[in-house]
C-alpha positions in Angstrom: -10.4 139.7 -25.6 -8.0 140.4 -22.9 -5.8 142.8 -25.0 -8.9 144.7 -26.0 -10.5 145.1 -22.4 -7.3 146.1 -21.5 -6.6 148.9 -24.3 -10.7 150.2 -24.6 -10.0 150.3 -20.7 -7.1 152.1 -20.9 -8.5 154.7 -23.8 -11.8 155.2 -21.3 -9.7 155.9 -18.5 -7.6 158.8 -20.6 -10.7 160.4 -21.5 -12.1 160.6 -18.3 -9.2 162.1 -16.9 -9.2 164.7 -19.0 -12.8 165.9 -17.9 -11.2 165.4 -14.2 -7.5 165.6 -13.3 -7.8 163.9 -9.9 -9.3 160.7 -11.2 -6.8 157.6 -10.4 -7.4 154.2 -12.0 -8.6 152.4 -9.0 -12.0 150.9 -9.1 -12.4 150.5 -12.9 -15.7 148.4 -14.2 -16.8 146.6 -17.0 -20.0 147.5 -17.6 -22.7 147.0 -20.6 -21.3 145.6 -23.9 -23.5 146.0 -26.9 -23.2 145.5 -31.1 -23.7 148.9 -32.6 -23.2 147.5 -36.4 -22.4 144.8 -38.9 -21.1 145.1 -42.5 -22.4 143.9 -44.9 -19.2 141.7 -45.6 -19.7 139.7 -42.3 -19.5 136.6 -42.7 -22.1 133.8 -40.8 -21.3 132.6 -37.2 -19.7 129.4 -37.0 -20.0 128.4 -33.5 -19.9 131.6 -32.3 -16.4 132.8 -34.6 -16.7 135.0 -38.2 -14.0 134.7 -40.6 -15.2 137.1 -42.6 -16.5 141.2 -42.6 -16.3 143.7 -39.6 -18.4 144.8 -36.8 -18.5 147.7 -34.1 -19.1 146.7 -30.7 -19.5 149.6 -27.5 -17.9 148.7 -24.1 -18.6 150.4 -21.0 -16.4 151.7 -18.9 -16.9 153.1 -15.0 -14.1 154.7 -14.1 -14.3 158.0 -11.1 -18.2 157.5 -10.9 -18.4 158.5 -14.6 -19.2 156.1 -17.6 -17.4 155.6 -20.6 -18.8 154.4 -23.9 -15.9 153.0 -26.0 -16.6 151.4 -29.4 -15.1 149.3 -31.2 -14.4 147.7 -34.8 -13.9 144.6 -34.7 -12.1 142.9 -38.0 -11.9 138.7 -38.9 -8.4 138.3 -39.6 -9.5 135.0 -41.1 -8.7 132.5 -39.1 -11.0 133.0 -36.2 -9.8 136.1 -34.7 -10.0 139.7 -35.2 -8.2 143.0 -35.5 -9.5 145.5 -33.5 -9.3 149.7 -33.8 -10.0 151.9 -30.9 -9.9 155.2 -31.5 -10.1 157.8 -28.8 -12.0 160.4 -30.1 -15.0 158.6 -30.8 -15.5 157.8 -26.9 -18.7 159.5 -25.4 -18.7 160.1 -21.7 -22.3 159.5 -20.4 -23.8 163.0 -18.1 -23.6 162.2 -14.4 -26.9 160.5 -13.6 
């Protein structure tokens, strides 16, 4: 899970920069997380690990007082961990509240 906050992180904060030029990576937080799908290949939880199918999570990001959604397809590579795919054009960036 480390690698993945680290890149969807990463992939917020170049999308928010690009709305706003000045915005330095200095107070960046992990907000909501949320499951936005499953397949219909996924495979049952077994204490909490899927060998089996793919889902989509979305992670929030706060990065320069604006908030990132960054989803994320999650893959079981079959031995209790996953493959992940992050792709940088399907991050929203919330309206200023």
């Amino acid at each position: 899970m480390r690698d993945t906050s680290g890149q969807a992180a990463a992939a917020a904060y170049m999308t928010i920069k690009k709305m706003d030029a000045s915005c330095a990576p200095n107070d960046v937080q992990f907000g909501r997380t949320r499951i936005d799908s499953e397949d219909k290949d996924l495979g049952p939880d077994i204490y909490g690990v899927r060998y089996v199918g793919s889902w989509k999570e979305v992670w929030q990001f706060t990065i320069c007082g604006r908030t990132a959604e960054v989803p994320i397809i999650f893959r079981a590579d079959g031995d209790g961990g996953a493959y992940t795919d992050i792709k940088s054009a399907d991050i929203v960036v919330l309206p200023k509240s």
